[in-house]
C-alpha positions in Angstrom: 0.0 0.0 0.0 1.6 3.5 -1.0 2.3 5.4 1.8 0.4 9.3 2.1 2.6 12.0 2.6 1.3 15.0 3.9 2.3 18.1 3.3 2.6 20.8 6.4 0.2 23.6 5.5 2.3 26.8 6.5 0.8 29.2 8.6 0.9 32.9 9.7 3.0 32.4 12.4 5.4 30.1 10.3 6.0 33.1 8.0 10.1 34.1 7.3 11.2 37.2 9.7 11.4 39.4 6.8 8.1 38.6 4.7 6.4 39.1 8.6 8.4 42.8 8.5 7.1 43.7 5.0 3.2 42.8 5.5 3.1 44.9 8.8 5.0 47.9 7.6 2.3 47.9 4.9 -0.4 48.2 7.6 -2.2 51.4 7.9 -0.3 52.5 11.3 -2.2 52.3 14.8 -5.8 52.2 12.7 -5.0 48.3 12.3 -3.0 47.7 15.1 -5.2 45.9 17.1 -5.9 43.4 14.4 -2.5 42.7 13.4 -2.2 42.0 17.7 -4.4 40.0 17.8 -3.2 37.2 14.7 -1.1 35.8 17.0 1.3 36.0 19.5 4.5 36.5 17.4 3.1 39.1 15.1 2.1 40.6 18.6 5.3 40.6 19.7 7.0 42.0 16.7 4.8 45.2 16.5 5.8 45.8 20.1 9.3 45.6 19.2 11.4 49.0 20.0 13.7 48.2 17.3 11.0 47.0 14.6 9.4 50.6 15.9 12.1 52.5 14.7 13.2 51.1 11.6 9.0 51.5 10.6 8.5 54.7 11.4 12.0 55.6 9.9 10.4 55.1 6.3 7.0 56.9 7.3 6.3 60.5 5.6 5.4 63.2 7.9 3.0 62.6 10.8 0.6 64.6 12.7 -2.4 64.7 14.7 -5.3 66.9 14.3 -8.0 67.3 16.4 -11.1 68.3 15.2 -14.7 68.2 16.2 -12.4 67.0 19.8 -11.8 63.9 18.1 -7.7 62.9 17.0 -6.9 61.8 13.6 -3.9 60.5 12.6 -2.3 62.2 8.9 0.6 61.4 6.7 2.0 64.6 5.3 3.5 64.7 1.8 5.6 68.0 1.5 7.5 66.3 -1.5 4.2 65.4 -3.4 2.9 69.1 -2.3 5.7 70.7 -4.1 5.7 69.0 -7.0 1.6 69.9 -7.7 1.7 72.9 -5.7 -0.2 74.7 -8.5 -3.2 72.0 -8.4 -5.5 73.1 -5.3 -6.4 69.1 -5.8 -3.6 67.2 -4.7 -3.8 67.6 -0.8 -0.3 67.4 1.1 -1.7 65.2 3.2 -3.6 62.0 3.6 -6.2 61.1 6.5 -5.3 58.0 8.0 -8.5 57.7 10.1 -9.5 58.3 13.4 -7.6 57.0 16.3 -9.7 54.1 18.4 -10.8 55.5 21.4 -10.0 55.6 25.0 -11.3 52.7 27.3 -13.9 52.3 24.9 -15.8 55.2 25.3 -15.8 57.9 22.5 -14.6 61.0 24.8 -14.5 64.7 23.4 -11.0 65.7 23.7 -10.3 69.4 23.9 -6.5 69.3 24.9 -3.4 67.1 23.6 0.1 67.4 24.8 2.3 65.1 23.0 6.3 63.6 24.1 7.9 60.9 22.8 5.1 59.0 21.2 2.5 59.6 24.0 -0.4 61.6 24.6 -2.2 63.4 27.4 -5.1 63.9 27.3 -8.1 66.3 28.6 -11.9 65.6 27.7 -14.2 68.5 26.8 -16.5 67.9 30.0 -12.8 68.5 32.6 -13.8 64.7 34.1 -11.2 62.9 32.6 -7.3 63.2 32.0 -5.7 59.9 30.3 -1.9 59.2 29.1 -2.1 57.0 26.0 -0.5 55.4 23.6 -1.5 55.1 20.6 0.7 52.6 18.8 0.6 49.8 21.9 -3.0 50.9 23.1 -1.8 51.3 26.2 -3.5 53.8 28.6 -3.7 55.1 32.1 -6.1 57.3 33.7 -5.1 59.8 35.7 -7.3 60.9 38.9 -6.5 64.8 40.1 -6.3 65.7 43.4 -8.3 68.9 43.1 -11.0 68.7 40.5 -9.7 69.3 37.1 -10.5 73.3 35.3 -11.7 74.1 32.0 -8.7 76.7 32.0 -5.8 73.8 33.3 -2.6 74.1 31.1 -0.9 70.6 30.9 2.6 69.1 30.0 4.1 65.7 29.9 7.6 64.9 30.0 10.2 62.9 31.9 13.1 63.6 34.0 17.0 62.6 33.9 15.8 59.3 35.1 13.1 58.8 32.1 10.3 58.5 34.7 7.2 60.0 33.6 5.5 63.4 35.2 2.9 65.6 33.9 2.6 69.2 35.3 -0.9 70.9 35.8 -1.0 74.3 36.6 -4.1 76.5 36.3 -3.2 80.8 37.0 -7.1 82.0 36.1 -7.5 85.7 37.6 -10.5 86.6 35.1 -12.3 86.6 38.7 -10.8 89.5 39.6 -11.5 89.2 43.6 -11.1 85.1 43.5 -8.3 84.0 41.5 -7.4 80.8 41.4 -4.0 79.3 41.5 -2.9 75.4 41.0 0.8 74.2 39.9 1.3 70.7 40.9 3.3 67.6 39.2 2.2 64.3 38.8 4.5 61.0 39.0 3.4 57.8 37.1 5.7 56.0 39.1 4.5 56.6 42.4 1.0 57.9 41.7 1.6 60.5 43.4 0.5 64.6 43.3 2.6 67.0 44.6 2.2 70.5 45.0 5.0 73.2 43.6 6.5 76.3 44.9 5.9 78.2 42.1 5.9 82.8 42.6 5.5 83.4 39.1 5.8 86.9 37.8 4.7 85.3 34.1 1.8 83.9 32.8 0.9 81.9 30.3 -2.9 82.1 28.3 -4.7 78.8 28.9 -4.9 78.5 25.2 -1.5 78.9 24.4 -0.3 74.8 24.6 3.2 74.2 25.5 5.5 71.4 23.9 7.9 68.9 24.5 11.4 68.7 23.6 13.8 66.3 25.0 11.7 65.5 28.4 11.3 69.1 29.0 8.0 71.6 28.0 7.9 74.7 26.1 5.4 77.6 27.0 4.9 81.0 25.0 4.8 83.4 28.1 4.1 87.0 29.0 5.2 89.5 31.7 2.4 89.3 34.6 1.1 93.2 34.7 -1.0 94.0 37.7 -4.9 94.7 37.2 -7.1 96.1 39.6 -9.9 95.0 37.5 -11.1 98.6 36.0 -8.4 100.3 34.2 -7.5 98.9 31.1 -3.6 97.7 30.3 -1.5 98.5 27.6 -0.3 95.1 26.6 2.0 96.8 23.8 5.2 97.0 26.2 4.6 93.4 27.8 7.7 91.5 27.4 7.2 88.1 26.0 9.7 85.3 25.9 9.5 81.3 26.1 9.7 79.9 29.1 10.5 75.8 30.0 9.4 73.7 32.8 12.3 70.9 33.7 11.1 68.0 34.7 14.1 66.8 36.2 14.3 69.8 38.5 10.8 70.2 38.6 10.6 73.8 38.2 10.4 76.7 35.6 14.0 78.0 33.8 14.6 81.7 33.3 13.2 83.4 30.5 14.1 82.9 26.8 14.2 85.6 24.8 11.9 85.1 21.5 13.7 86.9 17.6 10.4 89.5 18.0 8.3 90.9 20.2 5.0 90.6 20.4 1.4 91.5 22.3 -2.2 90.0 23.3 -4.0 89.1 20.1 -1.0 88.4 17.9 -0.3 84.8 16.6 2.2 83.1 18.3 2.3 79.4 17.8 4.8 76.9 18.5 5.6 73.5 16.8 8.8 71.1 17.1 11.3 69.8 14.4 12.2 65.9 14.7 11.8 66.6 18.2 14.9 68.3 18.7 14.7 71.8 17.5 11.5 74.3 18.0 10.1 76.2 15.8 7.8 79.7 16.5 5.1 81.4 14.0 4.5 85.0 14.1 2.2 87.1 13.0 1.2 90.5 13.6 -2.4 91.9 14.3 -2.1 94.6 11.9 0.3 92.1 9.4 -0.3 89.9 6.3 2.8 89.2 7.1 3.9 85.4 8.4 7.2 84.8 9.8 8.4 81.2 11.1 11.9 80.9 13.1 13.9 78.1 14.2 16.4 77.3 17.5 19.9 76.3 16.9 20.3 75.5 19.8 17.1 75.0 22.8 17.6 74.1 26.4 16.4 74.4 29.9 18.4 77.5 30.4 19.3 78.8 27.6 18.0 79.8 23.5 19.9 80.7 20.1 17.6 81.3 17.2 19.0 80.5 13.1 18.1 82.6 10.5 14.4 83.9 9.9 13.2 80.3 8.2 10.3 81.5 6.2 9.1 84.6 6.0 6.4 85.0 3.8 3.4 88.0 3.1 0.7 85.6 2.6 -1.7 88.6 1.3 -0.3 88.1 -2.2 -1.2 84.7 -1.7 -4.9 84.4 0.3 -5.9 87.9 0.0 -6.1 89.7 3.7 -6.1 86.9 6.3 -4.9 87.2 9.8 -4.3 83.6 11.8 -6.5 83.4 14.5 -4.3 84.4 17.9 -5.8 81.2 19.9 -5.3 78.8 16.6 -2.5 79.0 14.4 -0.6 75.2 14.9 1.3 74.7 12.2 4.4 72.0 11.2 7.0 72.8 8.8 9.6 71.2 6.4 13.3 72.1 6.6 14.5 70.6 3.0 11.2 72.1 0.9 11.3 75.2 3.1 7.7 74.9 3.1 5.0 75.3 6.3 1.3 74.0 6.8 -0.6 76.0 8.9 -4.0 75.3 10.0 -6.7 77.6 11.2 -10.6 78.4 10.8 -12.3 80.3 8.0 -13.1 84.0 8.9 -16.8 82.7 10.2 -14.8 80.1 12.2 -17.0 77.4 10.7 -14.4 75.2 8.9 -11.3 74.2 9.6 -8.4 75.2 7.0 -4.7 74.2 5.8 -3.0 77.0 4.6 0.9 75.9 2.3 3.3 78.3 2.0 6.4 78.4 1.0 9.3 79.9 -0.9 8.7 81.1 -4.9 5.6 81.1 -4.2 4.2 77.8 -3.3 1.0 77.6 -1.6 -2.6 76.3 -1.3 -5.7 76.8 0.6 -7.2 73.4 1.8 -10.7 73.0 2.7 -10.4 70.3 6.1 -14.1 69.9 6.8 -17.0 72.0 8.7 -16.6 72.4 11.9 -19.9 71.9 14.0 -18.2 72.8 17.4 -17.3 76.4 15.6 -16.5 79.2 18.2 -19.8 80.8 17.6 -21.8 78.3 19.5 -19.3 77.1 22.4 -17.2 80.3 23.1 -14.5 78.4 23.8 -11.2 78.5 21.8 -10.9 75.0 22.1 -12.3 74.6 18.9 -9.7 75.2 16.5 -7.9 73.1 14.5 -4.9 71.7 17.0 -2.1 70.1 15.4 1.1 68.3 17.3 3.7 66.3 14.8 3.8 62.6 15.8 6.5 60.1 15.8 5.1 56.4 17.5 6.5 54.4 19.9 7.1 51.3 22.2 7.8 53.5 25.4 5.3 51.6 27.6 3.3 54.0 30.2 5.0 53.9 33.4 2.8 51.8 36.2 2.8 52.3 39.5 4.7 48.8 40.6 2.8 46.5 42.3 2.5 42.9 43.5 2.1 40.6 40.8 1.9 41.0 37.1 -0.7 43.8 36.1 -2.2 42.7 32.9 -2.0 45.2 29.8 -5.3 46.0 28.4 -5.5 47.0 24.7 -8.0 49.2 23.5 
C-alpha cells in the first residue's frame, strides 16, 4: 500500500522574519493595530518591538495629529508630493489616515493634547477625565486629580533625567478678579503621586496657548504678569514676551528665553517642534499679512539661540487679507522644501483650514471639513484646529509597581 505523505500547511506564524516585516509595515499605522495583535502571539510581539518601531517609522512620511470636532486623527503629510503639484489646489499634502480608536472604549470629546515621545495626554471636553495614552501599543492610564480638574488647566508631559514620567498641571485664572485661582502641581506615574510646587510666578501663560515637549522638558509662550485692579484697562504693547521651559528633572520653571520679535495679546504666536529636537515659533502681527516662522539652533532648559528667519512669507499676495487666529495657528513645517502648513478656521470660524506656503511662491488653501463645534456656538477657543507632529513608539506608560503582574489591556 503507498504510503500518504502530507504536506505541512504553512501558517501565519510560520512566516520568514522578513516577509512578517514587509506585510506589517504595509499596515495602515495604529488604525490596524489591534488586528495585526491579535493574529497571533508573534506578530504581537514583533509590533511591540522597540527596534522593529524604529526602523518602521523611519520610512513613514510626515506625521501629525489633528483634532477636530475634539476627536484625534492621525495624517501622513506629503511635503515632497505638495511641491511637486503645488499649483493644483487638488492634490492635498496630506492624507487622513482615520480616526484613532478611542479611550477605554468610550468615545470621549478631547479638547486638549500634549504630546512627548510618542505619547499623549489627554483632557476631555466635559474637565472629568485626563488619560496618558498610547496610541501605537493601546496602552492607557487614567489619571485621577487631586483637586477637581479646570476648563482653563494648562498641561505638560515629560520625563526627568531618570526617564520616569511626570505631567505638570497648573491653572493661573484671575479673570475673577476678587477670587483668583492658582494650582501648579506635578504628577508622577511611578508613584501615583500629586505633589504641589512652589511656584511665585511673575509670568503667565494664556490657557490656550499649549506648550510642547522637547527632550523631556516643555515649552510655553509666556508674558510679563502686569497687575490689574480690575477697572483700568492695560497696555499690553510693552509686555515682554519670551519662552519659558518647565524641567522635569528639576521640577521647576528655567529663566526666561528671549523670542527673535516681540509681540502683544491678540497676535499669533504658535509653537511646533522639528524631529523633536529643535522648536520652531510662527508670528504674525495683528495689523500684518505678514507670516514669519523661526527656528532654535540650539534649545535648552536655560538657555536659546535662534538660526536665520526660516520662512518669511506676506501671505496677502497669496490668500488675499487673512490674519491667523491668535488662539489657533498650529502649524508643522519642512526644513529641506522650506515649506509650512498652517492650520486655522475660516473667517466665520465654521471650517477648519490648511493654509501651504512656501518659498517662490508655493502655496494652497485646503478645505479640512465643517466644523460643528465652531466658536460661535461654544465660546470656547478649544475649537480650532490643534495640530502636534507625531512620531510612534514602544515607550510603555509607566505603572505604578505592584505585587504581581498587572495585565496590559489594549484598546
Amino acid at each position: 500500500m503507498p504510503s500518504l505523505k502530507l504536506e505541512k500547511m504553512t501558517m501565519i506564524s510560520d512566516l520568514p522574519q522578513d516577509l512578517v516585516e514587509n506585510v506589517l509595515s504595509r499596515v495602515p499605522l495604529m488604525t490596524s493595530m489591534r488586528k495585526v495583535r491579535s493574529t497571533c502571539k508573534r506578530w504581537n510581539a514583533l509590533s511591540r518591538d522597540p527596534d522593529f518601531a524604529k526602523r518602521f517609522v523611519k520610512g513613514l512620511s510626515t506625521l501629525i495629529i489633528m483634532r477636530s470636532e475634539f476627536r484625534l486623527w492621525l495624517m501622513r503629510v506629503d511635503f515632497q508630493g505638495s511641491l511637486n503639484n503645488k499649483y493644483d489646489l487638488d492634490v492635498a499634502p496630506y492624507v487622513k489616515e482615520g480616526k484613532l480608536t478611542s479611550l477605554n472604549n468610550s468615545d470621549p470629546e478631547i479638547s486638549k493634547v500634549f504630546h512627548c515621545n510618542g505619547l499623549l495626554l489627554c483632557s476631555t471636553k466635559d474637565n472629568r477625565r485626563l488619560v496618558v495614552w498610547n496610541p501605537y501599543l493601546g496602552q492607557t492610564r487614567r489619571i485621577k486629580p487631586r483637586i477637581a480638574f479646570h476648563k482653563r488647566d494648562l498641561y505638560a508631559l515629560g520625563y526627568d533625567v531618570n526617564k520616569n514620567q511626570k505631567i505638570l498641571r497648573f491653572l493661573d485664572d484671575n479673570t475673577t478678579f476678587r477670587n483668583p485661582y492658582f494650582i501648579y502641581e506635578i504628577y508622577d506615574l511611578k508613584s501615583s503621586s500629586w505633589r504641589v510646587l512652589d511656584v511665585n510666578a511673575d509670568w503667565e501663560i494664556d490657557y490656550y496657548h499649549r506648550g510642547l515637549s522637547l527632550k523631556g522638558s516643555a515649552y510655553f509662550f509666556a508674558k510679563e504678569k502686569m497687575e490689574w485692579d480690575g477697572e483700568e484697562e492695560i497696555d499690553v504693547t510693552d509686555q515682554e514676551t519670551f519662552l519659558l521651559c518647565f524641567d522635569f528633572t528639576r521640577e521647576r520653571f528655567g529663566p526666561r528665553l528671549p523670542l527673535p520679535f516681540h509681540s502683544h495679546a491678540e497676535e499669533t504666536v504658535a509653537l511646533s517642534s522639528v524631529r523633536e529636537e529643535q522648536l520652531a515659533v510662527l508670528y504674525q502681527g495683528d495689523s500684518s499679512c505678514l507670516v514669519e516662522i523661526w527656528v532654535t539652533n540650539r534649545i535648552e532648559p536655560n538657555a536659546v539661540s535662534w538660526s536665520k528667519l526660516f520662512l518669511s512669507v506676506d501671505i496677502e499676495t497669496l490668500f488675499g487679507p487673512h490674519l491667523f487666529h491668535f488662539a489657533g495657528g498650529s502649524f508643522i513645517i519642512d526644513e529641506e522644501q522650506k515649506l509650512a502648513v498652517i492650520f486655522d478656521k475660516d473667517e466665520e470660524e465654521m471650517y477648519n483650514k490648511a493654509y501651504l506656503i512656501g518659498e517662490n511662491g508655493c502655496y494652497k488653501t485646503l478645505d479640512l471639513q465643517e466644523d460643528t463645534y465652531h466658536r460661535a456656538e461654544t465660546g470656547e477657543f478649544t475649537s480650532m484646529p490643534l495640530v502636534c507632529s507625531y512620531f510612534p513608539t514602544s515607550v510603555k506608560i509607566q505603572q505604578r509597581a505592584r505585587r504581581g503582574k498587572r495585565k496590559e489591556r489594549d484598546y
